[in-house]
C-alpha positions as CSV (number, residue, x, y, z in Angstrom):
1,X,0.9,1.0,17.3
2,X,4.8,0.1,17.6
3,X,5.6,-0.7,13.8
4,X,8.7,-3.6,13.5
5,X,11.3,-2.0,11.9
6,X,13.5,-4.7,10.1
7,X,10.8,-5.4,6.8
8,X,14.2,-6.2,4.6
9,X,14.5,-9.1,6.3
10,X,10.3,-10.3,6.2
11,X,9.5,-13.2,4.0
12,X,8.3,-11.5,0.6
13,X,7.7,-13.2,-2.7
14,X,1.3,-13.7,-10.4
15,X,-1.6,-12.2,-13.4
16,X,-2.7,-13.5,-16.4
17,X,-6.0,-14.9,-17.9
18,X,-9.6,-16.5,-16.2
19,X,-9.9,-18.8,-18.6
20,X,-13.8,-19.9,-18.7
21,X,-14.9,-21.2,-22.4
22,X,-17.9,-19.9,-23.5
23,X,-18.1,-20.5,-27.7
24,X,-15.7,-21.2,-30.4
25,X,-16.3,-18.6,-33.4
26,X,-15.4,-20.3,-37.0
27,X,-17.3,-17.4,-39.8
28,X,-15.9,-14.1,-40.2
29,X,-17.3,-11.5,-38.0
30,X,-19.2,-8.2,-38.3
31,X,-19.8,-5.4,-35.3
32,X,-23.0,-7.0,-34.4
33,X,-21.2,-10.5,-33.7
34,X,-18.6,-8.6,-31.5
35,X,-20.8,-6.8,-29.4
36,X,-23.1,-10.0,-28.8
37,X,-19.6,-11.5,-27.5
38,X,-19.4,-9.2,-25.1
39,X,-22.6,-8.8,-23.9
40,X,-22.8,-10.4,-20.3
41,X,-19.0,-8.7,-19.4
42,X,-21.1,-5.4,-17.3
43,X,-18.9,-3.3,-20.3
44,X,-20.5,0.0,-21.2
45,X,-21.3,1.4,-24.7
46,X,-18.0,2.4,-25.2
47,X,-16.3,-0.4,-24.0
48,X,-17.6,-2.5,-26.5
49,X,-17.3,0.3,-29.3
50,X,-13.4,0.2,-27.8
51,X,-12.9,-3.7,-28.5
52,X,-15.1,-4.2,-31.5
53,X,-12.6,-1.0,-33.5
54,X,-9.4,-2.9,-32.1
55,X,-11.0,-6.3,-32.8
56,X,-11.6,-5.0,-36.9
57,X,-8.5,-2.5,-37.2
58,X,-6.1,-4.3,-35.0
59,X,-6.5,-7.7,-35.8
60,X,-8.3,-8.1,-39.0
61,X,-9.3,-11.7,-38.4
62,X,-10.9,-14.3,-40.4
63,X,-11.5,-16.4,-38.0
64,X,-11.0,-16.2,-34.2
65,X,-10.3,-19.3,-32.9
66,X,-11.7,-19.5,-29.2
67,X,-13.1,-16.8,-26.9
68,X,-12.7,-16.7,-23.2
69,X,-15.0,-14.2,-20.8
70,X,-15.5,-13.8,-16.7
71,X,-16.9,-11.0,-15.1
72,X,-13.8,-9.0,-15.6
73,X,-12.2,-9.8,-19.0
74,X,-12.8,-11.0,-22.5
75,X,-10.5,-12.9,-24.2
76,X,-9.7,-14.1,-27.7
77,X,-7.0,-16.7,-29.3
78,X,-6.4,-15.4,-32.7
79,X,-2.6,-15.9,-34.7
80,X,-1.6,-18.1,-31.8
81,X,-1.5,-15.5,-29.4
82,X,-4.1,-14.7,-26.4
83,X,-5.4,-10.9,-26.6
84,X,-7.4,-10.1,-23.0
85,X,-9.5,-7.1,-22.9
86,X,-10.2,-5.6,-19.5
87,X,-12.0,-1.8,-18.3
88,X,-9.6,0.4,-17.6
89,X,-10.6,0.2,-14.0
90,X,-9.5,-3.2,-13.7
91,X,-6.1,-2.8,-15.1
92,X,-3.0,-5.5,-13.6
93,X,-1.0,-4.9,-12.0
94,X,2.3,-5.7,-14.0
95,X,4.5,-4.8,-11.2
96,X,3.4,-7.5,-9.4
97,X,3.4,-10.0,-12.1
98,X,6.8,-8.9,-12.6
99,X,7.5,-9.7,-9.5
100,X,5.6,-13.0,-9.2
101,X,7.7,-14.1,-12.7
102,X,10.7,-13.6,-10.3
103,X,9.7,-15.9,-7.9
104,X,6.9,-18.6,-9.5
105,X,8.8,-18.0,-13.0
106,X,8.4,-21.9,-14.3
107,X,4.6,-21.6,-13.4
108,X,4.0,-18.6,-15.2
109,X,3.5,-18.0,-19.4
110,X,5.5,-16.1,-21.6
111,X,5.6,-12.7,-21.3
112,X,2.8,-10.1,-21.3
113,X,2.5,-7.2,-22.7
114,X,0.4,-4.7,-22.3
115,X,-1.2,-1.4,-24.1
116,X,-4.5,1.1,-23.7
117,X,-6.6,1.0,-26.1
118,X,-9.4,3.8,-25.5
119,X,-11.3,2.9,-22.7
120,X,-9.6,-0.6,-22.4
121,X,-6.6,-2.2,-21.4
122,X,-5.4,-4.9,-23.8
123,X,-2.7,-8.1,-22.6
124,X,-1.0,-10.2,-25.4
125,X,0.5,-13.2,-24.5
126,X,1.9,-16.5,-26.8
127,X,-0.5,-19.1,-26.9
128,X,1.1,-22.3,-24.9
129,X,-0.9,-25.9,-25.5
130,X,-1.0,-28.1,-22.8
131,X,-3.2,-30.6,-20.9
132,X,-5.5,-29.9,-18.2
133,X,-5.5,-32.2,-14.8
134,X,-6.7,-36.0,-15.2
135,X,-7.8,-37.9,-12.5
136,X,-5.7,-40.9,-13.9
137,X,-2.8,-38.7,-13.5
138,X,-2.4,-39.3,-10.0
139,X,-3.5,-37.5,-6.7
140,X,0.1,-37.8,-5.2
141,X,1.7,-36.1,-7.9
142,X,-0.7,-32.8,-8.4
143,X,-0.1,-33.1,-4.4
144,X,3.8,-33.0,-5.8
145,X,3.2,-30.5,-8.1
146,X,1.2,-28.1,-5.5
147,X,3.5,-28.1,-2.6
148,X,6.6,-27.1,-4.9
149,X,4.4,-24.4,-5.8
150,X,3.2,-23.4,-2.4
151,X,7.5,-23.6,-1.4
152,X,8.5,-21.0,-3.6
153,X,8.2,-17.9,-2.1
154,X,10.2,-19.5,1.0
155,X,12.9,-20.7,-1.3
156,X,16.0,-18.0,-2.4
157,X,14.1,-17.4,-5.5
158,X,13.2,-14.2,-3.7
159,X,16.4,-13.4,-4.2
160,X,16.3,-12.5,-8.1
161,X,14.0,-9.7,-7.1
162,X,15.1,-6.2,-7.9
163,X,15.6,-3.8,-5.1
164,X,12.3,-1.9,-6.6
165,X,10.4,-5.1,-6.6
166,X,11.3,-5.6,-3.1
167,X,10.5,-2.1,-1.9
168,X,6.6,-2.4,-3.9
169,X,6.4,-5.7,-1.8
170,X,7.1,-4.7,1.4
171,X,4.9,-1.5,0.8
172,X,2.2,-4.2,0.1
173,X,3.0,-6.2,3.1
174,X,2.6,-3.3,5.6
175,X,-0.7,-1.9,3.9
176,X,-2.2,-5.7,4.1
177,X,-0.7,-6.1,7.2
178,X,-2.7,-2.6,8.4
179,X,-6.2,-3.7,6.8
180,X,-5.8,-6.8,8.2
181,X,-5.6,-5.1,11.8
182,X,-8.3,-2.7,11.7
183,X,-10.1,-5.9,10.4
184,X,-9.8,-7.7,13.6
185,X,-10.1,-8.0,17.3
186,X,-7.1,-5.6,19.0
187,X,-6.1,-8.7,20.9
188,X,-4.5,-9.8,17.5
189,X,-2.7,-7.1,16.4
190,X,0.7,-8.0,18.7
191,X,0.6,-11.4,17.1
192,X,0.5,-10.1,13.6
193,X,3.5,-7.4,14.4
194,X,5.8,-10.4,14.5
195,X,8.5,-9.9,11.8
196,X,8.3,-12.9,10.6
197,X,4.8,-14.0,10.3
198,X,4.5,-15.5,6.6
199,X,2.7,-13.1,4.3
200,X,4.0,-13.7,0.9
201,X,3.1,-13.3,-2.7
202,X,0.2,-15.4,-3.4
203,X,-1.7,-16.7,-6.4
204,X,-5.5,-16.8,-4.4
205,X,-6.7,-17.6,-7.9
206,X,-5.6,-21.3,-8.3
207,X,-8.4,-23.9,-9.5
208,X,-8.2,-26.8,-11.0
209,X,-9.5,-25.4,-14.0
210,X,-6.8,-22.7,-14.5
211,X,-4.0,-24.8,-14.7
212,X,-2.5,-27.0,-17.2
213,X,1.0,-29.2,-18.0
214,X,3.6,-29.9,-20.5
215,X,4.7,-33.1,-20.6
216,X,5.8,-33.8,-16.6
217,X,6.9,-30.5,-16.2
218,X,5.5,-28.3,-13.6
219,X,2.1,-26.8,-14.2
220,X,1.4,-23.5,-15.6
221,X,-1.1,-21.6,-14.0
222,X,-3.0,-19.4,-16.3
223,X,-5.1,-16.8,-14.0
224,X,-2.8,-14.2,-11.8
225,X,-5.1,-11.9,-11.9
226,X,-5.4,-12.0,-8.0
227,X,-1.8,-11.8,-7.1
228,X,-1.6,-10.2,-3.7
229,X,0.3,-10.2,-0.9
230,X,-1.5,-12.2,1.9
231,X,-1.0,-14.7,4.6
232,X,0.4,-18.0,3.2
233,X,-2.3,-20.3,3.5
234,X,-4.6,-18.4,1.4
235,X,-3.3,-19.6,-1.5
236,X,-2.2,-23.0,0.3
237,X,-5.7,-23.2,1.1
238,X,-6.9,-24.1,-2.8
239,X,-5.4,-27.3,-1.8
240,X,-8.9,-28.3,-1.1
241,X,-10.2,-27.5,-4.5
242,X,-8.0,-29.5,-6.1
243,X,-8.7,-32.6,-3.7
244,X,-12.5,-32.2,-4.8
245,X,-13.2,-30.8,-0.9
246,X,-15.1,-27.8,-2.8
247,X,-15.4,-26.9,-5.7
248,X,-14.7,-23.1,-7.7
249,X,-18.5,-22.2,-6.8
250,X,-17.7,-23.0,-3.1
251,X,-20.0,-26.1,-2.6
252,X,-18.1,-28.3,-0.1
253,X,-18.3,-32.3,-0.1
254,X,-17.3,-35.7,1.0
255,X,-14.2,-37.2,-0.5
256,X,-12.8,-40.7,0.3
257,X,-9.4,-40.6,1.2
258,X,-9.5,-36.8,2.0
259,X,-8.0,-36.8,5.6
260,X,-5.1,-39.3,3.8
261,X,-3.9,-36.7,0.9
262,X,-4.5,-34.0,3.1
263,X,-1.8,-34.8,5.5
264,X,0.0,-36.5,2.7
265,X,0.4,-32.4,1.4
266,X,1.1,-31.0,4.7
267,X,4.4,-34.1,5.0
268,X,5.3,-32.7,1.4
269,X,4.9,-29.4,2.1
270,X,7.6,-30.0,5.1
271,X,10.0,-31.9,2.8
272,X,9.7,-28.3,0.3
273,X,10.1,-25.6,2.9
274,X,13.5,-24.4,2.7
275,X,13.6,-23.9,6.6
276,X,12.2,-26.4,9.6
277,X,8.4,-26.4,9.8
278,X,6.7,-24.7,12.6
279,X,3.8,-23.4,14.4
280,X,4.7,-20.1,12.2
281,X,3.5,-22.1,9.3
282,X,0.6,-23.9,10.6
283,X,-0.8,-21.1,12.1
284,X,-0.6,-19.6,9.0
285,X,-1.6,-22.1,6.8
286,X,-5.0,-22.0,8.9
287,X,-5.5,-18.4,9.1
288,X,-5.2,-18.6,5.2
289,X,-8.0,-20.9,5.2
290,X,-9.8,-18.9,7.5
291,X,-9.5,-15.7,5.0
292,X,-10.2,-17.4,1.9
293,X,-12.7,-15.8,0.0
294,X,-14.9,-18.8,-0.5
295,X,-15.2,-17.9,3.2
296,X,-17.4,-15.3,5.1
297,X,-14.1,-13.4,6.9
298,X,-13.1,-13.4,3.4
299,X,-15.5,-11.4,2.0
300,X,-15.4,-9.1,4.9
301,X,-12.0,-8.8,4.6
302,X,-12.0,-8.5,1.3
303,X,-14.6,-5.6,1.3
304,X,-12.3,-3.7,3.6
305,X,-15.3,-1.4,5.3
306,X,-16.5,-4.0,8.3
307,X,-15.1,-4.1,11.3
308,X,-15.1,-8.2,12.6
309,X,-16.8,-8.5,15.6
310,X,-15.2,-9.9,18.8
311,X,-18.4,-11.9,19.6
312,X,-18.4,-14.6,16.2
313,X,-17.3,-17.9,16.7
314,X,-15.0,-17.2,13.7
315,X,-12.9,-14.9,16.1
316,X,-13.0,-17.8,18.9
317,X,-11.1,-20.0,16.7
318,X,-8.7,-17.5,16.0
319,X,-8.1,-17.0,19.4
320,X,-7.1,-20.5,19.5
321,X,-4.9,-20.5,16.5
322,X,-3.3,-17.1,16.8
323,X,-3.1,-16.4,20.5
324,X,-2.2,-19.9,20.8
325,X,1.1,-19.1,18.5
326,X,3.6,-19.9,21.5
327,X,1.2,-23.8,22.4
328,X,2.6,-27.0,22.9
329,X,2.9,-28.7,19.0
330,X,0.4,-31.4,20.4
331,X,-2.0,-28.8,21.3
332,X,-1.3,-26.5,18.4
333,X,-2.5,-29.2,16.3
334,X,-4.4,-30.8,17.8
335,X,-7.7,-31.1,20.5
336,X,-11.5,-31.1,21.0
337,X,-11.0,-27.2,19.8
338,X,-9.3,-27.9,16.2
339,X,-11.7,-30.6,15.0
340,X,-15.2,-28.9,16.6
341,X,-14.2,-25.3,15.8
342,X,-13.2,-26.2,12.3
343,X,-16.0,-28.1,11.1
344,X,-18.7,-25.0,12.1
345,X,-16.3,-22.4,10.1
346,X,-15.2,-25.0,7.2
């Protein structure tokens, strides 16, 4: 396989807390409380021995305010800052929040920092108030708010990356860009060896209900913990969360208006892209979709050991999208094809 050679010069660009509530803690605590906490989190023995010592010697609280837990992580808000715990095996990745701070910076908290504690990885970060979406805010300006998001990696902010930063993501570009290939169908691969087919730095963690505002500033997303490099439209794809398409347990419904705000975000997303839009871009913005991992390529994809057959539909519509990179605009985006096809994958 003939390798481009020029990866300076491909478009390169985040990972904080999942933020689900589950109680709010107002007595002082003993080892018995801590370990109920974290019951539920799949921690071993020692795990919780780990959190409940750092939880007693560490922080010595009277009273933790809030507690936040996923699969992954546990987190607390005590002394106005958020402590995460996390397995050792799930440790961030801080270069690449590092470099996502570079590029989505005013989207992003305060610093993190991070130290081992036994068998666990522990983040601290500032706790930051704010206000979580309302519909009375205003579909057109979350649709705003999302497509200067979704611009960023295109715009020179790449260009306060270090050299370092730069090298890790184009290491992370070509070992995506290899699992992707072994993923699919050989009649892709010369259409993804394109130099400049738009993998960036995404956030494929964006919901509704991790992001928040200050005052009419731009939001601040509080989960990076799946900052990755990946096709564009990955992330671009959450659009549809946010429009109440589906929602984060991947149930999809009616909306009224949806076809209006949706091509409302694509004519926004044009007016942010720092270069003229093109089939690059839609074709990407659809593979994302396509690899989501509310999606059954996604999870495939994802898992990294199953080959995608050539005989699923799934592959036919990418032989329309991707094969069809060099189409007529009209029949890029457009046809029978786009509107059959996509309604039995989406």
């Amino acid at each position: 396989m003939t390798r481009a050679k020029n990866r300076e010069s491909l478009i390169l660009p985040p990972i904080q807390f999942t933020v689900c509530i589950s109680n709010t803690l107002t007595s002082s605590m003993d080892q018995r409380d801590l370990n109920i906490l974290t019951y539920g989190n799949s921690w071993s023995d020692a795990d919780r021995r780990d959190f409940t010592r750092y939880v007693l010697n560490e922080l010595k609280p009277a009273r933790l305010t809030m507690t936040w837990s996923s699969r992954r992580s546990f987190s607390l808000l005590c002394k106005e800052k958020v402590f995460q715990f996390r397995r050792h095996t799930l440790r961030l990745d801080m270069d690449m929040i590092c470099a996502a701070r570079a590029i989505y910076g005013p989207h992003m908290r305060g610093d993190i920092q991070e130290a081992a504690y036994g068998t666990l990885w522990v983040y601290v970060s500032k706790h930051i108030i704010g206000r979580m979406p309302r519909p009375d805010q205003g579909v057109l300006e979350t649709i705003g708010h999302l497509t200067r998001f979704f611009a960023r990696p295109f715009s020179s902010q790449q260009a306060s990356l270090t050299e370092q930063q730069k090298k890790g993501l184009i290491q992370r570009y070509e070992s995506t860009l290899d699992q992707l290939l072994t993923m699919l169908p050989s009649r892709f691969q010369s259409r993804l060896e394109h130099d400049d087919w738009p993998l960036v730095l995404s956030n494929s963690g964006l919901y509704p209900s991790n992001i928040f505002f200050q005052g009419r500033r731009e939001f601040i997303c509080t989960n990076w913990s799946q900052v990755e490099v990946c096709p564009f439209g990955v992330s671009a794809a959450s659009i549809d969360r946010f429009l109440g398409r589906y929602d984060e347990s991947g149930v999809w419904r009616l909306v009224k208006d949806y076809a209006i705000w949706k091509r409302t975000f694509f004519q926004k997303l044009e007016e942010n892209m720092p270069w003229r839009w093109d089939e690059r871009i839609h074709v990407a913005l659809l593979l994302g979709q396509f690899l989501d991992r509310k999606h059954a390529f996604g999870e495939v994809f994802y898992g990294g050991d199953t080959e995608y057959g050539d005989i699923e539909h799934r592959c036919t519509f990418l032989d329309r999208v991707m094969l069809g990179f060099d189409m007529e605009e009209e029949d890029l985006s457009g046809g029978e094809w786009d509107s059959a096809l996509y309604s039995r994958i989406f």
